[in-house]
N, C-alpha and C positions, 0 to 999 in steps of 0.2 A: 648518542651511544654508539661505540663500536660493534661493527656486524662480528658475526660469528665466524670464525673461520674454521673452515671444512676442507683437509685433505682426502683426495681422491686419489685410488690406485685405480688403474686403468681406466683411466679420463680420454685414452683416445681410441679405447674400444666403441663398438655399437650404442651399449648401453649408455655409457662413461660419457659421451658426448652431450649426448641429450640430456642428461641429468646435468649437466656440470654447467652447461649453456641455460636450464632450467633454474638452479638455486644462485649463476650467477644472478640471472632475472629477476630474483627476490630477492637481493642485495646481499648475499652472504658474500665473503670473502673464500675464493676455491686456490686453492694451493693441489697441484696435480704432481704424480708422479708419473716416469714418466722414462725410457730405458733410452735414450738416444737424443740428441739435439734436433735430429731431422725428425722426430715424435714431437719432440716440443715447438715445431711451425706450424703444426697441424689443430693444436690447443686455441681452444676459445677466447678473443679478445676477453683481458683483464684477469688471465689466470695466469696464477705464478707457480713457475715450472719448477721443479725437483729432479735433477738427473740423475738416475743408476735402478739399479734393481734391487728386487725384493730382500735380494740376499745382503745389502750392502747399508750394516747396521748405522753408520756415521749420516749417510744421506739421511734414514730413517728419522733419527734424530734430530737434523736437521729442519724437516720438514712437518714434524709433529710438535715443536717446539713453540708452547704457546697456542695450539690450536684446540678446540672446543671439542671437536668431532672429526672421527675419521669414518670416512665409504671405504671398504677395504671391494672392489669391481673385479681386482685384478686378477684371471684364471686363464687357464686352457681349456677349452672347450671339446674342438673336434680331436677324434680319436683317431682317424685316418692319417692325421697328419704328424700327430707327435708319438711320440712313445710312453709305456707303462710311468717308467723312470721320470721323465722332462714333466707328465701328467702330477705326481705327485710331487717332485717337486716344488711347482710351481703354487700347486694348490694348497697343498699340505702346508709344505715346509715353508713358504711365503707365508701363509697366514700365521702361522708361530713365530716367525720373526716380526710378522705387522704387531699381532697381541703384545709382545715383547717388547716392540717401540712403544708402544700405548702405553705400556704400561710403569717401562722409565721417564717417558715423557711427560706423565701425569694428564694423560687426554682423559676426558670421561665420561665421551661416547664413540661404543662403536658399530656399525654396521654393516654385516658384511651379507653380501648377494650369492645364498646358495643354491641349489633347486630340487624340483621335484622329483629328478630324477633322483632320489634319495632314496624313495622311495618303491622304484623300479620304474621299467619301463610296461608293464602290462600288471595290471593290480584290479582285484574286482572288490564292489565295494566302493563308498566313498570315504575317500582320503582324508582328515584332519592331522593336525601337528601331532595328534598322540598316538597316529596309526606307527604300527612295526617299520623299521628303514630296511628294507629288502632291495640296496641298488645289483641292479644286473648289468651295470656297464661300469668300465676305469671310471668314467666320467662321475658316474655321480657316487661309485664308493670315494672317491678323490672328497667330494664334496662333504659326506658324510662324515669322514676322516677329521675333513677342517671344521667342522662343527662342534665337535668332538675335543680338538684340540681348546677352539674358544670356550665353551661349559667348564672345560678343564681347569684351563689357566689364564682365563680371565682378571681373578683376584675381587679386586673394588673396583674394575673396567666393568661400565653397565656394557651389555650388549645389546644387539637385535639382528636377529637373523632372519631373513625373508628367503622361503620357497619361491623361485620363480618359476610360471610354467615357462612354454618358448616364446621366448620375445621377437614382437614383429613389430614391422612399423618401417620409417625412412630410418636409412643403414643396414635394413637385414635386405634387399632387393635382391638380393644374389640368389639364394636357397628360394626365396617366393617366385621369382620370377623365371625360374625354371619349370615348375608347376603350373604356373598362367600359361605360356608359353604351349605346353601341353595341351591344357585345356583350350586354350584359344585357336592349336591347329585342328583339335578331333583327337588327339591321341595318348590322351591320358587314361587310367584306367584305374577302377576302386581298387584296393588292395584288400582283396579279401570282398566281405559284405560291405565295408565301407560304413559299419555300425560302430566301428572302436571308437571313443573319445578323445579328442585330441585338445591338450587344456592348453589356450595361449595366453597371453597378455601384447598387451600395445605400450609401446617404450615409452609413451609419455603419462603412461599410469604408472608403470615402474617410478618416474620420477616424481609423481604424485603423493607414492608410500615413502620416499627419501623423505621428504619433505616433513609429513605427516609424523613422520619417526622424529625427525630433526625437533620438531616443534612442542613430542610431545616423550621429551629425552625420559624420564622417569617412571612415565605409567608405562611405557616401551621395553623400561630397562628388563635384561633379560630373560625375553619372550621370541619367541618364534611363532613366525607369521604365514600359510601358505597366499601366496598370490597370482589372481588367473583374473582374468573375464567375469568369471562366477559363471559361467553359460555352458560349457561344457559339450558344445557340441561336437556332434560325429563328423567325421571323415565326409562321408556322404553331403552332411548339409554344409560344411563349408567349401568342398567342389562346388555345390551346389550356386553356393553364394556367388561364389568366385566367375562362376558362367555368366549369370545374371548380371555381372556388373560388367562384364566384357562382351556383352550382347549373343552365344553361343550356347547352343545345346549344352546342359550337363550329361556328363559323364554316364553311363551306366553302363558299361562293360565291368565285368568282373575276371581278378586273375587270384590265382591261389598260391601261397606264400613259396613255392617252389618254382612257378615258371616266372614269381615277380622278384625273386634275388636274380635271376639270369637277365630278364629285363633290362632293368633299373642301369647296368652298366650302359647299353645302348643308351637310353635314355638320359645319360650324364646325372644319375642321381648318386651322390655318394652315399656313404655308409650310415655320417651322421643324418642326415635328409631320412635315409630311410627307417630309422629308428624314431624318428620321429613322425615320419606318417604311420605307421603301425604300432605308436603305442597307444595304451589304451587305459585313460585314468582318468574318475569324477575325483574334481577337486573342491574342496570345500572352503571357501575365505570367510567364513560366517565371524571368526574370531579378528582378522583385519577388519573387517565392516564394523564391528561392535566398539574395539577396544583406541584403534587406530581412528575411525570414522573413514575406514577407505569405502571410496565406492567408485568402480570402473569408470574413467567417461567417456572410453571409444570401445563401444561395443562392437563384435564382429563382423556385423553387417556395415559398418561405417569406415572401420577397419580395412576390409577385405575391399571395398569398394577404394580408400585410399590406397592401396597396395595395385591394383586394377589402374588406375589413372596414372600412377607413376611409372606401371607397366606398357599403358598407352603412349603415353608421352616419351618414354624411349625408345618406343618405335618407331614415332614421329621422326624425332631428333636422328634415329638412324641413318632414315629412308632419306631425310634431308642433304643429310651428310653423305650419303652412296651419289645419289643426283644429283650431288652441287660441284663431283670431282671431273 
């Protein structure tokens, strides 16, 4: 029997990797897209590449032609860095031309990766898929937006939309290991109480619920998913963890949301980082666990400890490289 074949947009993002390396491994067929040739050396042995962007219907075509299922990955994320404009286009207007492709191409599944920020960034209460979307950033009204557009004009396109909290794991090293770094010299500090909730996931659960969805195209079909850890911890106990794996006091200085925006610049944390340490949201995957069978398998203590060791070992690697010149 022929495998199934699964385009991926944004296959050589954080997420896009690990998933695309993930469902190569269970023998699907991954077809990526994919905006430059020098993108496409960076792609996972045995994936076959698609060049141009989202805007450029003839590739779309192309690459949806005959395939089973599409991951629609591809977005802009940080707000620092792009604009209102380049933000929606990308997310918005990209996903209306993905649905589009889908939907001349005859594909008839699709899923695409939206998040929680949908819902805001500070929310009391716990969150399920049927709470109100109150986004307070471009970022996740962008997201909301494309959700919006899929429900719309979908057609006879089954969907699946998954909430993601913030994804960690190998690829996100950048944002975490500024934080360790912190902690591991003495100079981090709670933001606020250090009680806000901060909901993550681990990327190779993300590619867990691809899978899950892939496998289970019809009971999936148009449903929305949120997906986190399920654990929900605070600010505080993941410092917390984070000391513990790096052999160092935790944290317990307190700063209050006025001397820690002045802060944060010293401290090389951007805008997105910090909207992310300070938000504050129980998330609920009760409806993935049931309908999907998802169930986390790197919880945050395993997690943080893996993020911890890749943090150790760059140091190593550093220090090596300083005294070997």
């Amino acid at each position: 029997m022929a495998s199934k074949i699964v385009v991926i947009t944004g296959s050589r993002g954080r997420i896009g990797r690990i998933v695309a390396r993930a469902l190569l491994d269970s023998g699907y067929t991954i077809r990526s897209v994919v905006r430059s040739r020098e993108a496409a050396l960076g792609l996972p042995a045995g994936t076959v590449p698609y060049i141009g962007s989202l805007s450029d219907s003839k590739m779309l075509a192309n690459a949806f032609d005959g395939a089973d299922a599409v991951l629609h990955l591809a977005a802009i994320v940080s707000e620092y860095k792009y604009t209102t404009e380049q933000i929606l286009d990308t997310n918005v207007v990209g996903t209306r031309s993905v649905v589009e492709a889908c939907n001349s191409g005859g594909v008839s599944q699709l899923i695409f990766s939206s998040s929680i920020d949908v819902y805001g960034r500070q929310r009391k209460g716990v969150l399920t898929e049927e709470s109100e979307l109150r986004p307070s950033d471009k970022y996740g009204y962008s997201k909301m937006l494309a959700e919006q557009v899929i429900r719309e004009e979908a057609g006879r396109l089954r969907y699946t939309i998954f909430r993601l909290a913030t994804a960690y794991g190998p690829g996100f090293e950048s944002s975490f290991f500024k934080v360790l770094g912190l902690i591991k010299e003495g100079k981090a500090y709670l933001m606020g109480k250090g009680d806000n909730s901060l909901a993550i996931i681990h990327v190779s659960d993300v590619a867990q619920a691809v899978a899950l969805a892939l496998g289970k195209g019809r009971e999936s079909a148009n449903k929305i998913y949120n997906l986190s850890d399920g654990l929900n911890q605070t600010q505080k106990e993941l410092f917390a963890l984070a000391a513990a794996a790096l052999h160092v006091p935790k944290p317990e200085r307190q700063i209050n949301r006025i001397i820690m925006n002045i802060m944060v610049k010293s401290k090389n944390i951007d805008s997105d980082e910090l909207r992310f340490l300070t938000s504050d949201r129980v998330i609920d995957i009760s409806r993935a666990r049931r309908e999907l069978g998802f169930s986390p398998k790197v919880d945050s203590r395993k997690g943080i400890e893996e993020v911890a060791r890749m943090f150790a070992e760059r140091a190593v690697h550093v220090s090596a490289t300083v005294a070997g010149r």
